[in-house]
N, CA, C and O atoms as CSV, one atom per row, in Angstrom:
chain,resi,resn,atom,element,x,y,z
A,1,UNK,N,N,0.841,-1.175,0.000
A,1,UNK,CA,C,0.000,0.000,0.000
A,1,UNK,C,C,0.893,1.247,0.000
A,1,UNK,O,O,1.901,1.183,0.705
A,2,UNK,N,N,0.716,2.126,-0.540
A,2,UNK,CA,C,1.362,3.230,-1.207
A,2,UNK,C,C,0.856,4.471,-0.224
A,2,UNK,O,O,-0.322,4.828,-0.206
A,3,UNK,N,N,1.990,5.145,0.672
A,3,UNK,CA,C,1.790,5.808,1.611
A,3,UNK,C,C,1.376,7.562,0.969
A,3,UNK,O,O,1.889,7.915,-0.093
A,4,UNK,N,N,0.464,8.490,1.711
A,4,UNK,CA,C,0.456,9.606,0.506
A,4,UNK,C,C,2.261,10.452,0.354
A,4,UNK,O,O,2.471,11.322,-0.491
A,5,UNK,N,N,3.361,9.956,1.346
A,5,UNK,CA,C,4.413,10.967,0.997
A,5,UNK,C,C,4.928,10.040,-0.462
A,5,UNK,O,O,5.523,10.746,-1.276
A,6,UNK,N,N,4.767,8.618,-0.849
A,6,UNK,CA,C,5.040,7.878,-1.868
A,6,UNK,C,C,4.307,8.504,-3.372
A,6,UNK,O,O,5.003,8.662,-4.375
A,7,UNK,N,N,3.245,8.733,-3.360
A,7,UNK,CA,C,1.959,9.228,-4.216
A,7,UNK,C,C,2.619,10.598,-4.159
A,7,UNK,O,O,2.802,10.796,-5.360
A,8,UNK,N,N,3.027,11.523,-3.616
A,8,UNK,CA,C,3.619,12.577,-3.867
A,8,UNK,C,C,4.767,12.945,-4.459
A,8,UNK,O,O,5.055,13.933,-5.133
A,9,UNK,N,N,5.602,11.667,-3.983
A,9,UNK,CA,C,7.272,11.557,-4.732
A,9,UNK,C,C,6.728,10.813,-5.783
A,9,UNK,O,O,7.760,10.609,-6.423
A,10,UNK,N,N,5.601,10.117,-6.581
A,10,UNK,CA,C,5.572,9.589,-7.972
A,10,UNK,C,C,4.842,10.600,-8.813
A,10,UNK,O,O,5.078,10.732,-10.014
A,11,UNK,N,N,4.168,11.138,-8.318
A,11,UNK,CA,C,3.666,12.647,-8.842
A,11,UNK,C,C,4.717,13.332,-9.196
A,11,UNK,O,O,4.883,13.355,-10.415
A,12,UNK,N,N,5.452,13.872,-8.604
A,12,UNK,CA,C,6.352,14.876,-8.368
A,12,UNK,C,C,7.712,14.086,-9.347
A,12,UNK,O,O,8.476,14.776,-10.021
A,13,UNK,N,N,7.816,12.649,-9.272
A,13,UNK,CA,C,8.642,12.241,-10.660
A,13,UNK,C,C,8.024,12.547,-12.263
A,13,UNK,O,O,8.637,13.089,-13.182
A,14,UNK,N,N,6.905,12.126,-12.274
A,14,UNK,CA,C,6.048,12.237,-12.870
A,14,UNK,C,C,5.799,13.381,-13.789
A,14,UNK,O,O,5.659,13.305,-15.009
A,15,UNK,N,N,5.759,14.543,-12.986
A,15,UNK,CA,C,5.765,15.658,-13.365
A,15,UNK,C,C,6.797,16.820,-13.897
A,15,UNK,O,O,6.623,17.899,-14.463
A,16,UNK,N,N,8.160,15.964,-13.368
A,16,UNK,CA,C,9.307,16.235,-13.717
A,16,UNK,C,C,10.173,15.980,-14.976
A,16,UNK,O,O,11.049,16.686,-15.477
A,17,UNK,N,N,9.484,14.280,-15.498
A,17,UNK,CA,C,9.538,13.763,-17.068
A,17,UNK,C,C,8.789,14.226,-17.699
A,17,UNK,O,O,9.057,14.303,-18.898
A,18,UNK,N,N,7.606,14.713,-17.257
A,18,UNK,CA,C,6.789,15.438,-18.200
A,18,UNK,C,C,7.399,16.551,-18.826
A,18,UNK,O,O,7.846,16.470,-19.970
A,19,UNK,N,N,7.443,17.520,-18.189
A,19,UNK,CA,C,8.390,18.941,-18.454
A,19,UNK,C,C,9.587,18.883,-18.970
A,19,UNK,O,O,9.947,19.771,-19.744
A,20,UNK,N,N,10.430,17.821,-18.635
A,20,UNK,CA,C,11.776,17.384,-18.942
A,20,UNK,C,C,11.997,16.443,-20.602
A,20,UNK,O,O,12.995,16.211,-21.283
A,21,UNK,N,N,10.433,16.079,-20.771
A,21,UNK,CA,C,10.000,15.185,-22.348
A,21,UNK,C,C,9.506,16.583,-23.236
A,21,UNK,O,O,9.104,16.335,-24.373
A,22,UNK,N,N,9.504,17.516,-22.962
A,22,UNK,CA,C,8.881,18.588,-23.981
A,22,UNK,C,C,9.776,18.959,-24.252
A,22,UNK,O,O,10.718,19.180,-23.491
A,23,UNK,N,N,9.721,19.222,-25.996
A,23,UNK,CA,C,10.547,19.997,-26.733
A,23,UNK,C,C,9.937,20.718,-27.252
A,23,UNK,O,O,8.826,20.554,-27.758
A,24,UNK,N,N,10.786,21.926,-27.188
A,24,UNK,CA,C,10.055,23.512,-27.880
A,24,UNK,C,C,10.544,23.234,-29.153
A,24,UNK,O,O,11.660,22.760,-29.368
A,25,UNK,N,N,9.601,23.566,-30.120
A,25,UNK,CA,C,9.460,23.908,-31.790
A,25,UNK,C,C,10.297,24.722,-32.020
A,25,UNK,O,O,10.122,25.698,-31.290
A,26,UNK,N,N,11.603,24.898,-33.030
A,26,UNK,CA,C,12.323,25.539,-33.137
A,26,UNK,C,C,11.347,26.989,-33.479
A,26,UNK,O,O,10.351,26.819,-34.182
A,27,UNK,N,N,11.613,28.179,-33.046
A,27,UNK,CA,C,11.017,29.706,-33.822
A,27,UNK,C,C,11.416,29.776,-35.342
A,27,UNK,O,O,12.598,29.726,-35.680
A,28,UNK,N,N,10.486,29.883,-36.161
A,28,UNK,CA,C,10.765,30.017,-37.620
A,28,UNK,C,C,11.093,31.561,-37.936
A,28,UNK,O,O,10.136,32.326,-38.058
A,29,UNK,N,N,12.272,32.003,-38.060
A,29,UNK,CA,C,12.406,33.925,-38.866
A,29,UNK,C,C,12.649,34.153,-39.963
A,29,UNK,O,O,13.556,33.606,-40.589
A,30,UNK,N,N,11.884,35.004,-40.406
A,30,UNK,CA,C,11.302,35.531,-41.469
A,30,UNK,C,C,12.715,36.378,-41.953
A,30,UNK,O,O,13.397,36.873,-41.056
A,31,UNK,N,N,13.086,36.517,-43.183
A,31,UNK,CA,C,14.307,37.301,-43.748
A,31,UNK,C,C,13.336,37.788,-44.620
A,31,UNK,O,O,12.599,36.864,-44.965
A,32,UNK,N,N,13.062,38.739,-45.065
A,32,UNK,CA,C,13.106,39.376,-46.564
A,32,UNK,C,C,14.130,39.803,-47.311
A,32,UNK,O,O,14.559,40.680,-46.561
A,33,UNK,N,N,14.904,39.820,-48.341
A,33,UNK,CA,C,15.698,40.438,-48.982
A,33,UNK,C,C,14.856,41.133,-50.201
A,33,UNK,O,O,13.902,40.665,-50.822
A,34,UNK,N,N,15.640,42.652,-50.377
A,34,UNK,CA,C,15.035,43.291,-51.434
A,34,UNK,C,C,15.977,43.157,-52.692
A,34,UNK,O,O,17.195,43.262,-52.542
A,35,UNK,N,N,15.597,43.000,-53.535
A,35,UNK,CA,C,16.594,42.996,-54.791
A,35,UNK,C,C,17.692,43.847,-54.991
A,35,UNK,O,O,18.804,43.583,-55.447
A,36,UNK,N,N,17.078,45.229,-54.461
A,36,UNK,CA,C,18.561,45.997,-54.010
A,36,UNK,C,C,19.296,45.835,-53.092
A,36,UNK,O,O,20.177,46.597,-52.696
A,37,UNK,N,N,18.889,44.505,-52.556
A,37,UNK,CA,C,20.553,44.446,-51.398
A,37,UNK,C,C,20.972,43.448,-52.093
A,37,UNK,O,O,21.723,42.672,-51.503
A,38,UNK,N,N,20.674,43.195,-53.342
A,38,UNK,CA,C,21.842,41.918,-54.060
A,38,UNK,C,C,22.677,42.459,-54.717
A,38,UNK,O,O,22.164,42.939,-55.728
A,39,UNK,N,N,23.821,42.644,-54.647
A,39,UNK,CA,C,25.485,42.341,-55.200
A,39,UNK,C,C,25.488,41.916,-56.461
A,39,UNK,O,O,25.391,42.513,-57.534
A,40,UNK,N,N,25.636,40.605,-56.125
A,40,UNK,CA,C,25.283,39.837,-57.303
A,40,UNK,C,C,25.337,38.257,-57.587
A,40,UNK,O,O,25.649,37.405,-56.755
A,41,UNK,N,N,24.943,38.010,-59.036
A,41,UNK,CA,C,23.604,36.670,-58.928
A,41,UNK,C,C,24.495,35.946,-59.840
A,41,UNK,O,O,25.129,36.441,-60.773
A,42,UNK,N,N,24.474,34.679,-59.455
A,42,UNK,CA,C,25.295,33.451,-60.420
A,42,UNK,C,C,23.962,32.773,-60.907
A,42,UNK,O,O,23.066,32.627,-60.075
A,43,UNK,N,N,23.807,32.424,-61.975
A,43,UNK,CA,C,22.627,31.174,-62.046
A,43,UNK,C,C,23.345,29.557,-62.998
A,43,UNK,O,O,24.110,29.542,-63.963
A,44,UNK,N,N,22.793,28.517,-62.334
A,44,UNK,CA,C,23.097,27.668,-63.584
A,44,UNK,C,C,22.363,26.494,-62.968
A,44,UNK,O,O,22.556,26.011,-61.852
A,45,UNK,N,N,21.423,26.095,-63.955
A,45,UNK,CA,C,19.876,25.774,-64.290
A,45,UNK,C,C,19.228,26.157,-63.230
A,45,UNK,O,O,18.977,27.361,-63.281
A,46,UNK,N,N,18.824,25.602,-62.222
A,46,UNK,CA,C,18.235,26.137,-61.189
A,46,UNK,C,C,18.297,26.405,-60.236
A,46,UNK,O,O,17.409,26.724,-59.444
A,47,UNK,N,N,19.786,26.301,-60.076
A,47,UNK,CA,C,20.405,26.887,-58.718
A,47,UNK,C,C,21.189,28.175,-59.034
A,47,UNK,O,O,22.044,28.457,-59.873
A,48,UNK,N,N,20.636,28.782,-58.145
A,48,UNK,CA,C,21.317,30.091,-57.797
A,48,UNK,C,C,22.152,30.445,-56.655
A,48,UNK,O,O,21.861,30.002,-55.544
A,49,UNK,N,N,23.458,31.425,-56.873
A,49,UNK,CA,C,24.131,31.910,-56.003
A,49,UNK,C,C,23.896,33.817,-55.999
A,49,UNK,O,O,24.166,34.629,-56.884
A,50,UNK,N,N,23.235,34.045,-54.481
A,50,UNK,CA,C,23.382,34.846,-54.556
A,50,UNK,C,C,24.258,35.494,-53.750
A,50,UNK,O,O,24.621,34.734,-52.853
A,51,UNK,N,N,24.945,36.975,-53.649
A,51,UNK,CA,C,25.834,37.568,-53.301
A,51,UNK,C,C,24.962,39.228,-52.384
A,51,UNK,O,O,24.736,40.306,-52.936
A,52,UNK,N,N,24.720,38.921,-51.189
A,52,UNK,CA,C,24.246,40.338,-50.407
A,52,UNK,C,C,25.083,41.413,-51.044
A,52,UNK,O,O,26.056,41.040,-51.699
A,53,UNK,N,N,24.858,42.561,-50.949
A,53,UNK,CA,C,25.486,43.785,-50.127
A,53,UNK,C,C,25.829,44.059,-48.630
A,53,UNK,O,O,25.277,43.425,-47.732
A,54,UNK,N,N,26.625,44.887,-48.427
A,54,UNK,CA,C,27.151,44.775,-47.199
A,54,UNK,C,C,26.159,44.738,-45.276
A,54,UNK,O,O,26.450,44.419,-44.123
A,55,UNK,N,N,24.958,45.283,-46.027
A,55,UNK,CA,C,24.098,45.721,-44.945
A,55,UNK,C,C,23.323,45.121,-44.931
A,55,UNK,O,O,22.421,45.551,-44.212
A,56,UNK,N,N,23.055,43.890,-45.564
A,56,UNK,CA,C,21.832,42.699,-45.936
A,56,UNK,C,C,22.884,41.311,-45.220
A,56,UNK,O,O,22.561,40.212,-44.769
A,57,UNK,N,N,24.391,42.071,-45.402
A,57,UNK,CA,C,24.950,40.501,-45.114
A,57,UNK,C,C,24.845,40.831,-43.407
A,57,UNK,O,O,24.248,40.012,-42.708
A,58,UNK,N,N,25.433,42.024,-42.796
A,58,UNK,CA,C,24.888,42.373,-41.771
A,58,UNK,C,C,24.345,41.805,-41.259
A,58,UNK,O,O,24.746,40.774,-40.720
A,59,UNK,N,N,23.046,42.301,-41.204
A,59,UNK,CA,C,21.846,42.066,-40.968
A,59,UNK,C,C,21.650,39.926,-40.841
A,59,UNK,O,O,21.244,39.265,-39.885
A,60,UNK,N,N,22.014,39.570,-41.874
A,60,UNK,CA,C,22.215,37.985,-42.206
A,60,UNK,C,C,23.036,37.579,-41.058
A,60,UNK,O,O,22.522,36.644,-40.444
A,61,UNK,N,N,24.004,37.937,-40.642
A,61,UNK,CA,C,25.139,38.269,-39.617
A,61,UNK,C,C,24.815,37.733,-38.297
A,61,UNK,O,O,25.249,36.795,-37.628
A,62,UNK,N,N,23.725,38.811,-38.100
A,62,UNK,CA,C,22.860,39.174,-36.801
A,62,UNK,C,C,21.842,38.183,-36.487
A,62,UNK,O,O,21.537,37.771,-35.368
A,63,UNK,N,N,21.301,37.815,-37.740
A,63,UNK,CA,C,20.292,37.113,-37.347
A,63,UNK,C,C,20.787,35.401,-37.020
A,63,UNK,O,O,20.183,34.538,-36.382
A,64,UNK,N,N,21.538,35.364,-37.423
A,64,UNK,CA,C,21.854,34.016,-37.923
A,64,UNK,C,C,22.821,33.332,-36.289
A,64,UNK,O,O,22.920,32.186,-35.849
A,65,UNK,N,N,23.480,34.909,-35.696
A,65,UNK,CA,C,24.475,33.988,-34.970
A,65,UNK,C,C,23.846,34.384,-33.484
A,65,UNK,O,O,24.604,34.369,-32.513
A,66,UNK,N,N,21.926,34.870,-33.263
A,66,UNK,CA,C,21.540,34.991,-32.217
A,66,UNK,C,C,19.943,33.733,-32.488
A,66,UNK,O,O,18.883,33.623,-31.871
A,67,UNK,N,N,20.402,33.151,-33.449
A,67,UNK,CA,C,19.038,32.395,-33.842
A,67,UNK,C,C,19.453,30.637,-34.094
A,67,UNK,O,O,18.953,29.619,-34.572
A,68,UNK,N,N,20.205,30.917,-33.688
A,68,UNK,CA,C,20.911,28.959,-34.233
A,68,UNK,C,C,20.513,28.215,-33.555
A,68,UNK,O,O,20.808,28.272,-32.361
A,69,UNK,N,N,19.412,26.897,-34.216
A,69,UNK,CA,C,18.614,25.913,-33.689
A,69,UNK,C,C,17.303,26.438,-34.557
A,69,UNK,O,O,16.642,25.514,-35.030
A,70,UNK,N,N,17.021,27.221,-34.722
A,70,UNK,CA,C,15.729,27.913,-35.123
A,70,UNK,C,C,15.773,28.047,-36.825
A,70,UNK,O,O,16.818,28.145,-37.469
A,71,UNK,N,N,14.375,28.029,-37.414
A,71,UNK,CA,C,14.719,27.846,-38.963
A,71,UNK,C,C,14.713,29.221,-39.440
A,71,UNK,O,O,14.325,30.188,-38.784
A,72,UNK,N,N,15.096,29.239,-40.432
A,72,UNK,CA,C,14.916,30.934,-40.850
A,72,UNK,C,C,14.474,30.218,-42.862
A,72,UNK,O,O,14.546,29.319,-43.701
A,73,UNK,N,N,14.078,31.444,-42.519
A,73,UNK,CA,C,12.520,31.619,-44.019
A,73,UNK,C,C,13.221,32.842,-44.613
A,73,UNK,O,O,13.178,33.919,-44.019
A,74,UNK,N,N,13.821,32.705,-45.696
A,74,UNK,CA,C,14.323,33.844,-46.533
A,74,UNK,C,C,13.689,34.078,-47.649
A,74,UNK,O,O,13.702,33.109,-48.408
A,75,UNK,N,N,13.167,34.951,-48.016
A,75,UNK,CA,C,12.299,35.235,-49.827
A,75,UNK,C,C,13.206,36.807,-50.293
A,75,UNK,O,O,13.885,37.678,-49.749
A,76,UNK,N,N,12.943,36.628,-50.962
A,76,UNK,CA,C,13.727,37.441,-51.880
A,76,UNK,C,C,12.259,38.185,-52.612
A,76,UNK,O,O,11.412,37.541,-53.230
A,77,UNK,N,N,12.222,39.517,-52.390
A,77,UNK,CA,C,11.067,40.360,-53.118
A,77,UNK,C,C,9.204,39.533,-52.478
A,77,UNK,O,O,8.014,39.753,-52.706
A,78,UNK,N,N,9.882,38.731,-51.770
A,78,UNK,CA,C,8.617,38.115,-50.851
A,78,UNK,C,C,8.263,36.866,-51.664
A,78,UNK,O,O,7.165,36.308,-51.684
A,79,UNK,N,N,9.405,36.507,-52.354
A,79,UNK,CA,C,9.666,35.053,-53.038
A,79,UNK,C,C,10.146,34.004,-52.227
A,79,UNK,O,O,11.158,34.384,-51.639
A,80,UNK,N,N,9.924,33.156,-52.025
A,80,UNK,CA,C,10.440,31.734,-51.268
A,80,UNK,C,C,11.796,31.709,-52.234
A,80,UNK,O,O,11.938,31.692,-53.456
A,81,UNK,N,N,12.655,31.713,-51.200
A,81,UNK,CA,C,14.067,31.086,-51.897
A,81,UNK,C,C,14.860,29.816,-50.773
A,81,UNK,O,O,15.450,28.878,-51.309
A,82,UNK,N,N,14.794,29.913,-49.135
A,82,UNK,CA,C,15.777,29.016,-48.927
A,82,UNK,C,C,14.611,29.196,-47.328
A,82,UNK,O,O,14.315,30.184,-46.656
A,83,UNK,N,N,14.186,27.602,-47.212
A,83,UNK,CA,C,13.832,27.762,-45.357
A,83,UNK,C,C,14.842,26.299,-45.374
A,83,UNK,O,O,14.891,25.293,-46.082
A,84,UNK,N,N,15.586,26.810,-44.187
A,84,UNK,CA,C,16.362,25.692,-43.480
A,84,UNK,C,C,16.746,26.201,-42.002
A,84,UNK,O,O,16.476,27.280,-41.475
A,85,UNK,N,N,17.569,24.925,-41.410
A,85,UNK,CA,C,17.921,25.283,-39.644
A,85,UNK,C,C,19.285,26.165,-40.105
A,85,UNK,O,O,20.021,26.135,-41.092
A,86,UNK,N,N,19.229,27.017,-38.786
A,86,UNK,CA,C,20.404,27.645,-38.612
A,86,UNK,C,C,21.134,27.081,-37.583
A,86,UNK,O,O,20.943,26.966,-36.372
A,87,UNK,N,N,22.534,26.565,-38.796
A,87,UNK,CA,C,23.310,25.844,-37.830
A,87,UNK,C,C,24.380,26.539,-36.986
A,87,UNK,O,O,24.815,26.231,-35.877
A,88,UNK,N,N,24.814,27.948,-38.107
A,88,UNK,CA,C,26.027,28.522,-37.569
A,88,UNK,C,C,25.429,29.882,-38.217
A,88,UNK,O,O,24.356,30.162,-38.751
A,89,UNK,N,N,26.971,30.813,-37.838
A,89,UNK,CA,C,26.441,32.005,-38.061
A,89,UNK,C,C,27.017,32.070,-39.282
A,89,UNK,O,O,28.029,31.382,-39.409
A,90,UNK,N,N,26.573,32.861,-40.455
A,90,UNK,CA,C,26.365,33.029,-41.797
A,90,UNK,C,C,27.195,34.528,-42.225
A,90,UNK,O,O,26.453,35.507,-42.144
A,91,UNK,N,N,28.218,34.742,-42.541
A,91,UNK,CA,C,28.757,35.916,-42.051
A,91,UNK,C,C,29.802,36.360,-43.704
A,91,UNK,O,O,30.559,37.327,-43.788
A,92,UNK,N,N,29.530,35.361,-44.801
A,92,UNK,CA,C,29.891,35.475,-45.751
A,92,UNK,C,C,28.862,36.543,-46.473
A,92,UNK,O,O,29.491,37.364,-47.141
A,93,UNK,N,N,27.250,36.757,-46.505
A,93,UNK,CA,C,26.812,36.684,-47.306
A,93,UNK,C,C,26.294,36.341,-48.325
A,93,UNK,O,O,25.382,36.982,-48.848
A,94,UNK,N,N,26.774,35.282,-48.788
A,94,UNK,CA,C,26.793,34.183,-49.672
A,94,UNK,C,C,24.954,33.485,-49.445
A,94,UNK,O,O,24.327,33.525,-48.386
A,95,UNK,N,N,24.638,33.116,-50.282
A,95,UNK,CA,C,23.331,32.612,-49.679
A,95,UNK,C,C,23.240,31.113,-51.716
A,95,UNK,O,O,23.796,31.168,-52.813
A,96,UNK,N,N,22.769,30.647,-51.409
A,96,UNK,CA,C,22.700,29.462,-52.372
A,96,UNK,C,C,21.537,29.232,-52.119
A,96,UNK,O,O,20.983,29.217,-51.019
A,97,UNK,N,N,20.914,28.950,-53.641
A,97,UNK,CA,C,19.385,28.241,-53.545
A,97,UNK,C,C,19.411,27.293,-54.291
A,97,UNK,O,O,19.131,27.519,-55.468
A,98,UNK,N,N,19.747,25.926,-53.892
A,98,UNK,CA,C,20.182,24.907,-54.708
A,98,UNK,C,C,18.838,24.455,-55.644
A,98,UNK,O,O,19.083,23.667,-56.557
A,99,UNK,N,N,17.496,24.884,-55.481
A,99,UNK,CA,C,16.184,24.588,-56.648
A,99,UNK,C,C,15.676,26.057,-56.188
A,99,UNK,O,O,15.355,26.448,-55.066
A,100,UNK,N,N,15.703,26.592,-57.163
A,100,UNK,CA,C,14.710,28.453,-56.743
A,100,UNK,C,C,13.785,28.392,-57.992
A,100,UNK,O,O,14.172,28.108,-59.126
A,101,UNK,N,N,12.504,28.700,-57.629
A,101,UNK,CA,C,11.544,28.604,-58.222
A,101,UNK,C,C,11.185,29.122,-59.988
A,101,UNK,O,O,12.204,29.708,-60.353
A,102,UNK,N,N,10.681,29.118,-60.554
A,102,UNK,CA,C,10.808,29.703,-61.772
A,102,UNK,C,C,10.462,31.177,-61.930
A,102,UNK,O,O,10.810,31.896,-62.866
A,103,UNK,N,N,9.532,31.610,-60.597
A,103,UNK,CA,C,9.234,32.654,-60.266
A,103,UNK,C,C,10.910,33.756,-59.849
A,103,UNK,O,O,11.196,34.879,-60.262
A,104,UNK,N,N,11.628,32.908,-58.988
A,104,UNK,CA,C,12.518,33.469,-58.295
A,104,UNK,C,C,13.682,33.719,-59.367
A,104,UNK,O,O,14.464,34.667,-59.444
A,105,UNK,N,N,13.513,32.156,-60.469
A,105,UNK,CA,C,14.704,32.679,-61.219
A,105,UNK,C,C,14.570,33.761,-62.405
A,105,UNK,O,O,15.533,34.085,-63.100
A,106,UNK,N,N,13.321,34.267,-62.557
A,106,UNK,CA,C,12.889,34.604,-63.605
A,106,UNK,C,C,13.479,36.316,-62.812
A,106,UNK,O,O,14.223,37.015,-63.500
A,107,UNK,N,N,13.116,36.742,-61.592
A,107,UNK,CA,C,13.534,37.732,-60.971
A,107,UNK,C,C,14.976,37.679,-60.741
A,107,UNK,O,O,15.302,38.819,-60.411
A,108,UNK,N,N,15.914,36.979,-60.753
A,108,UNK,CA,C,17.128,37.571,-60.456
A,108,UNK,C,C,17.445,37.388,-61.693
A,108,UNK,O,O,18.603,37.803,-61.730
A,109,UNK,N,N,17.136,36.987,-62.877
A,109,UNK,CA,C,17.754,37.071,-64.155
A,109,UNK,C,C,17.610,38.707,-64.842
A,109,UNK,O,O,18.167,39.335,-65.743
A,110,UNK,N,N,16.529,38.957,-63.844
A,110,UNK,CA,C,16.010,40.412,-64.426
A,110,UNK,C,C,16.654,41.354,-64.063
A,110,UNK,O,O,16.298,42.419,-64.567
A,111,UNK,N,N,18.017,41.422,-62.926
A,111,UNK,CA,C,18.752,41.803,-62.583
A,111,UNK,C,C,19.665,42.666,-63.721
A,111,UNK,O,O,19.972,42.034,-64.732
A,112,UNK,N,N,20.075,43.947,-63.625
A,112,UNK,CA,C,21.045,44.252,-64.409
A,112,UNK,C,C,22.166,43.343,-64.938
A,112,UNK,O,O,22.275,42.253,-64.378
A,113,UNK,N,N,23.230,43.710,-66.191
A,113,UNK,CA,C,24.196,42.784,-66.182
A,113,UNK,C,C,24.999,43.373,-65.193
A,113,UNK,O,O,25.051,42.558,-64.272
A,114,UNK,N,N,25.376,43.951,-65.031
A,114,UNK,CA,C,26.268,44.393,-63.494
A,114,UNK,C,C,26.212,43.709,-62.676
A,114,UNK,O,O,27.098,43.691,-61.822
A,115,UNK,N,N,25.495,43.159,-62.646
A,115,UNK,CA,C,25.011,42.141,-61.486
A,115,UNK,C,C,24.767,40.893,-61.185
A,115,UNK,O,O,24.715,40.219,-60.157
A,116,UNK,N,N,24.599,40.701,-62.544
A,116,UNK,CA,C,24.597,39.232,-63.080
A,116,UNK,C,C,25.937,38.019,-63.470
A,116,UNK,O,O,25.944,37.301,-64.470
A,117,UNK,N,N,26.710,38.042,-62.683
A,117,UNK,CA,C,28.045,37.354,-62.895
A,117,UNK,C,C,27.881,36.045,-62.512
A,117,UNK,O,O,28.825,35.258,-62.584
């Protein structure tokens, strides 16, 4: 027979795996990039490399090396280009969209040639 200080210490285990079995959902963040913070754009078939400007890579910088574990959602002109986890901090600028949409490639092709390397 199970005394109530017993029923309290299996509760109280109980309640401790509970809290201790939950995992929080990584936070998903939102990037927008505007076409004028691109540098510049590699394409070849459907992968693209793109290249920030200095204040977009920034910004990429910031987000990336206070957000790691968490996914981040980047669109370009409010285009889907890249959701993945942030593993590390991102500090090149550099951003790769190994399949970008026909929508997305059709917009960075529209890019000046200046820009287009």
């Amino acid at each position: 027979m199970m005394t109530m200080k017993k029923v309290r210490g299996l509760l109280l285990c109980l309640t401790i795996l509970t809290v201790c079995s939950v995992v929080a959902e990584p936070e998903t963040i939102e990037l927008n990039i505007a076409i004028d913070d691109i540098e510049a754009v590699h394409i070849e078939g459907s992968k693209a490399w793109i290249k920030l400007a200095d204040e977009p890579t920034i910004k990429l910088r910031t987000i990336t090396t206070e957000n790691i574990g968490n996914s981040l959602e980047l669109t370009i002109n409010a285009i889907p280009a890249v959701r993945n986890t942030i593993h590390s901090e991102i500090s090149s600028g550099l951003i790769i969209v190994p399949v970008a949409s026909d929508q997305l490639l059709n917009l960075l092709r529209s890019l000046s040639p200046a820009r287009n390397k």
